[in-house]
C-alpha positions in Angstrom: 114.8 126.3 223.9 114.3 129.5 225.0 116.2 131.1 221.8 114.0 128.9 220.0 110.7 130.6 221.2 112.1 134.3 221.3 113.0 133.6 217.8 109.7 132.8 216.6 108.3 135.1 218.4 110.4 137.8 216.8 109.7 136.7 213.7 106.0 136.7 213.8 105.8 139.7 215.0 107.8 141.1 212.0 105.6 138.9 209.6 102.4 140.0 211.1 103.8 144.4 211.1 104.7 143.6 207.2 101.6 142.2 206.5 100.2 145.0 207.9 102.4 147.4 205.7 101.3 145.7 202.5 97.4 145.3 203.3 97.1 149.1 203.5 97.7 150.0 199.9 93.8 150.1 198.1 94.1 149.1 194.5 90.6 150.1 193.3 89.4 148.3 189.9 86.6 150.7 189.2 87.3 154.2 187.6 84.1 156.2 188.6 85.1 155.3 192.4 88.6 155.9 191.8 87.8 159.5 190.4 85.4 160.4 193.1 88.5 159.6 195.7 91.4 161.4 193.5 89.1 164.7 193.4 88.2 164.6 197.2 91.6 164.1 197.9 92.9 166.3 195.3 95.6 163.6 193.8 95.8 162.3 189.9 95.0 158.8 189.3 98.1 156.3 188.7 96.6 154.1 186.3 98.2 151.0 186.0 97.7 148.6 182.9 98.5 145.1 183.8 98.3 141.7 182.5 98.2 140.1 186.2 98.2 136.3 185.6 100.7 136.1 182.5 103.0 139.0 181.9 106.0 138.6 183.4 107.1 142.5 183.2 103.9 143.2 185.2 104.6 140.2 187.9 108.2 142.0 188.1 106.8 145.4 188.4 104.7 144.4 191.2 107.3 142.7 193.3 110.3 145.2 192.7 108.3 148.4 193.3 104.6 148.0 194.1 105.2 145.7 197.1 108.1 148.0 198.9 107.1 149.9 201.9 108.8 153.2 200.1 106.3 152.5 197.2 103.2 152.6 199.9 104.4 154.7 201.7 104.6 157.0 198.4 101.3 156.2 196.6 99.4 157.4 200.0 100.9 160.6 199.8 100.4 161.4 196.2 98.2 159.2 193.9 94.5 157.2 194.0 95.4 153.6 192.0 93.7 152.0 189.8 94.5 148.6 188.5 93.5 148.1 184.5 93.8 144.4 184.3 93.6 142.1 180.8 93.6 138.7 182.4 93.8 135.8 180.1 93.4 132.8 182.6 90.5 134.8 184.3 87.5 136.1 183.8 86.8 140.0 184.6 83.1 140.9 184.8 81.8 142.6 181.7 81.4 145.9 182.9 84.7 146.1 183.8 86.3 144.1 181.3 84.5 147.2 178.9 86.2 150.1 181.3 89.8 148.7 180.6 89.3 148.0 177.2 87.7 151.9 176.6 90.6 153.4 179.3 93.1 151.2 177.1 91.8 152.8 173.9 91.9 156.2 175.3 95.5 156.1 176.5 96.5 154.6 173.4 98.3 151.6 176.1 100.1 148.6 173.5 102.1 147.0 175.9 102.2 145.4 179.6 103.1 147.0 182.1 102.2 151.0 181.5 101.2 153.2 184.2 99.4 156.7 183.2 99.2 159.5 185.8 96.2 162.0 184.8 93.5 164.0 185.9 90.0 163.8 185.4 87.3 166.4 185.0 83.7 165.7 186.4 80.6 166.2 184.1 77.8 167.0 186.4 75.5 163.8 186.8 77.6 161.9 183.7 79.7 159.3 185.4 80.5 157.2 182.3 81.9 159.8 180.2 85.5 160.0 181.1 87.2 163.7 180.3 90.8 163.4 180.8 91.7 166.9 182.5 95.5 166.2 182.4 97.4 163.7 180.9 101.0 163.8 183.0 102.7 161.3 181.8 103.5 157.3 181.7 106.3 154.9 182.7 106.6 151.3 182.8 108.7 148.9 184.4 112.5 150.9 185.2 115.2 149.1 186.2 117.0 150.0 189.6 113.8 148.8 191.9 112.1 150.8 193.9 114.3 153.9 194.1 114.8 154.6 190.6 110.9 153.8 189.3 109.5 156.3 191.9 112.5 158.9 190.1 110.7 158.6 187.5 106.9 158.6 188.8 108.1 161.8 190.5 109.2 163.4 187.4 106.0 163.0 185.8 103.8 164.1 188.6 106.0 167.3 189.0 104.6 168.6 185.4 101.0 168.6 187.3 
């Protein structure tokens, strides 16, 4: 019995420390906050164009890469995110629904999933008009997990 209760024990506490791990990565939706953070903390922006509820590439994306602990541990240290989502089962508010579609347009984005890596300039008291400083570079999904996408994210913000 008492196996039986270490056991769980164990087990929440690992549940609960991985929960943990996961809830600390901020996904913002909104460029003009996402900007404002990327210049204070002097990062680009990892801009990631998704189709949450039906693409399958995205969904695979997300779990392979985006929900590691090497992946969080990695977008803390070198990027602000930003999650450009094209829902078809949901609705996005209008506003925001207008952002994507304009960010979309602007990064020329065709397919589900690409993530851009940029820079942005600030125009003083103009938060809607969007000046792309630096455009670094894009990926999508890579095979090889974790390991071999972050390869490739690396690659790209090296060139900044």
């Amino acid at each position: 019995m008492k196996k039986y209760v270490l056991l769980l024990l164990f087990v929440g506490v690992v549940s609960l420390g991985y929960a943990q791990d996961k809830s600390e990565l901020t996904w913002h939706t909104d460029f003009n906050d996402a900007k404002r953070i990327a210049e204070k903390e002097n990062k680009p922006l990892m801009l990631f164009f998704t189709g949450s509820d039906w693409c399958g590439w995205c969904k695979r994306l997300q779990k392979e890469v985006f929900q590691q602990q090497d992946f969080v541990t990695w977008a803390k240290e070198n990027v602000v995110l930003l999650e450009l989502d094209f829902p078809r089962r949901k609705q996005l508010e209008k506003q925001q629904q207008l952002q994507n579609y304009f960010l979309q347009q602007k990064f020329g984005v065709r397919g589900f999933p690409t993530i851009w890596f940029a820079s942005f300039k600030t125009t003083e008291g103009q938060d809607d008009i969007i000046q792309i400083d630096k455009a670094l570079g894009s990926v999508g999904y890579v095979r090889g997990g974790v390991d071999a996408w972050l390869q490739s994210a690396n690659q790209i913000l090296a060139k900044k």
